[in-house]
N, C-alpha and C positions, 0 to 999 in steps of 0.2 A: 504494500500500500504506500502510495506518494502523497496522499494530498487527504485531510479530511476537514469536511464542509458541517459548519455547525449552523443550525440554526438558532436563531436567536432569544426572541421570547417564549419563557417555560424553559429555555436550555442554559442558558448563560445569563438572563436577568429575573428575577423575579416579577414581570411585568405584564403576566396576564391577569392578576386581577386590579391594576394599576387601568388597564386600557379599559376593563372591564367596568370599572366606575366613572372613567369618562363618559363612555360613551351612553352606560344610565342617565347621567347628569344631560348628557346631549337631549335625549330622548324627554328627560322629563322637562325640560325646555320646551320642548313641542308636547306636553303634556298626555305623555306617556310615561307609565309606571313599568321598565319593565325590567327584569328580574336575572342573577348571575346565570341561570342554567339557562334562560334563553339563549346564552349566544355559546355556549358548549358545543352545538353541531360544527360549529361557522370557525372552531379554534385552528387557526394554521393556514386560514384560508384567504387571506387577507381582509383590509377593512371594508373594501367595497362589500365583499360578500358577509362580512361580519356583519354589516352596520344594515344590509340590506335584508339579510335574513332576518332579523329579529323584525324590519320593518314592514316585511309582507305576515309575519307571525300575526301584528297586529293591525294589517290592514290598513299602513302607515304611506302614505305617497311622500316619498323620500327622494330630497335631491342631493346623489349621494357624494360630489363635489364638493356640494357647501357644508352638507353633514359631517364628514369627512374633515375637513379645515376646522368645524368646529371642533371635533373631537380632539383632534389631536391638539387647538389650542389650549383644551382643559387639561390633555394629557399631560404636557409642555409644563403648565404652570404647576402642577401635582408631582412633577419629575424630582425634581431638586431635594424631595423630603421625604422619599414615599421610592424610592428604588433603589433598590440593590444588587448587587450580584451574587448568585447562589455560590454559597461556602463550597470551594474548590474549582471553582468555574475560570477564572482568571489564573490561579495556578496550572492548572491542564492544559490550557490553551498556550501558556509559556513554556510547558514542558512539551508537546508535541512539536512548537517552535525550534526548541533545540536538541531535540531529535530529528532535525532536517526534516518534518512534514514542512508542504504545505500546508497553509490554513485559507479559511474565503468564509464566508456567508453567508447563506442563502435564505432570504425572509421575504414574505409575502405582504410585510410591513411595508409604507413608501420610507424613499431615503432621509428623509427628515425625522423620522420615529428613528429609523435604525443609527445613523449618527449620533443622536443626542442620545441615545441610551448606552454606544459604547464608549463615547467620551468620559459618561458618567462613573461607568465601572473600572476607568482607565486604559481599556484595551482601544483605543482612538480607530480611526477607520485605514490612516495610514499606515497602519501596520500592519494589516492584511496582503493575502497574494491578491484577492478576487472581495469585493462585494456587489453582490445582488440583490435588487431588490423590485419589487413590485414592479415599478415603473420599465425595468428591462424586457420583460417579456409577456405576450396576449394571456397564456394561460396559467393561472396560479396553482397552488398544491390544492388537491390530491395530485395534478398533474405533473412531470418528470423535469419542465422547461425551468425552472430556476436550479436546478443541482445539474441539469446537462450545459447550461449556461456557466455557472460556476468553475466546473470540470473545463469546460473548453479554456475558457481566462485564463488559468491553471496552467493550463498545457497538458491536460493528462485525462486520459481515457476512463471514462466511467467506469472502468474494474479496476482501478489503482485509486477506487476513492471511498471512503470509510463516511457517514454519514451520523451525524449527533442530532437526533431528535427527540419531543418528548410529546407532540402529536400525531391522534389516529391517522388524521391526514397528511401530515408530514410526513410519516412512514410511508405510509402508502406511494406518494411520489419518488421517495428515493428508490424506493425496489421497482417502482415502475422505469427508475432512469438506469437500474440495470447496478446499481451501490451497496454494498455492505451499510448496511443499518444496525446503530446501534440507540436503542432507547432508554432515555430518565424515564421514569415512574415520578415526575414532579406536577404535570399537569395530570395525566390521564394515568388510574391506579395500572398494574404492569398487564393483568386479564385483558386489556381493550388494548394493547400494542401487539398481539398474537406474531404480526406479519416480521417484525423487527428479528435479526437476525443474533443477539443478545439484547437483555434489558439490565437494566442494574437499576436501584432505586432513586441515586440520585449522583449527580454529578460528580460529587465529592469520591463516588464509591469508584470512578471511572481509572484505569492504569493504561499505563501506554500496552501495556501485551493484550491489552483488551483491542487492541486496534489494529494490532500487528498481525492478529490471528486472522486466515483467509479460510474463510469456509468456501470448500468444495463439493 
């Protein structure tokens, strides 16, 4: 394995249930009450289909542009006091660094979420091989197009790429783009990651042989 692509929120920051109170706060603006497990189908999938699903839930005619800006300017202002990075998240990603992995990014978030949240946790955006984000490609996760993206940047063929996720749907895209998958159990408990090719509980629990290892 040469290169492994982490995704971001539920993997390296604590920030799904950060985005998950913006974007109630969004909602109850437009005078709508709605609720954390509403947007559970929608985790990984980015905000358009986040913010949109819960809004066909409720029969919400949503324009998802401006909903969208708003969201994340609540997120924005909530950032500074209210995220973190999960305990051993920043150390792993330094240790795969020097063990000559590549590292990149692959989030369904736009690029303004994903900067400001690795600035936060100190791992900056310029220190990446690759980041990807929403705004690169048509189709988002479940789909394969942000880790085959990723992977190309890279320089390195989607069987030389180890994949850090902690959503159904994130999983799902990476084995669709042809990636060793490895899942946190930090959003979704380890029974609903089935497809994930090991799971560990939680980031902290992750070793480099865990990455090294090529199932055949």
């Amino acid at each position: 394995m040469h290169a492994v692509i982490f995704d971001m929120d539920g993997v390296l920051t604590d920030s799904e249930p950060l985005i998950c109170a913006a974007a109630m706060a969004m909602f109850r603006e437009k005078g709508v009450t709605a609720r954390p497990e509403d947007f559970h189908p929608f985790v990984g999938t980015g905000e358009n289909r986040y913010l949109g699903g819960v809004a066909e839930k409720y029969g919400v005619a949503l324009d998802i542009a401006s909903a969208k800006h708003r969201t994340y300017e609540l997120y924005l202002a909530m950032l500074p006091h209210r995220l973190n990075a999960f305990p051993g998240a920043v150390d792993f990603v330094i240790a795969c660094r020097n063990a000559g992995y590549k590292t990149a990014i692959a989030s369904s978030a736009d690029l303004i979420k994903v900067a400001a949240n690795l600035n936060a946790i100190g791992l900056p955006p310029a220190g990446w091989g690759a980041i990807v984000t929403a705004e690169d490609v048509v189709h988002r996760k479940p789909a394969p197009d942000l880790f085959l993206a990723a992977a190309a940047r890279l320089g390195c063929p989607p069987s030389a790429c180890t994949v850090i996720e902690d959503a159904v749907n994130g999983v799902a895209a990476a084995k669709a783009a042809g990636m060793r998958c490895i899942a946190v159990a930090q959003t979704f408990p380890a029974d609903r990651l089935p497809q994930a090719d090991l799971v560990r509980e939680r980031i902290a629990d992750l070793t480099l042989a865990d990455v090294k290892v090529r199932i055949t």
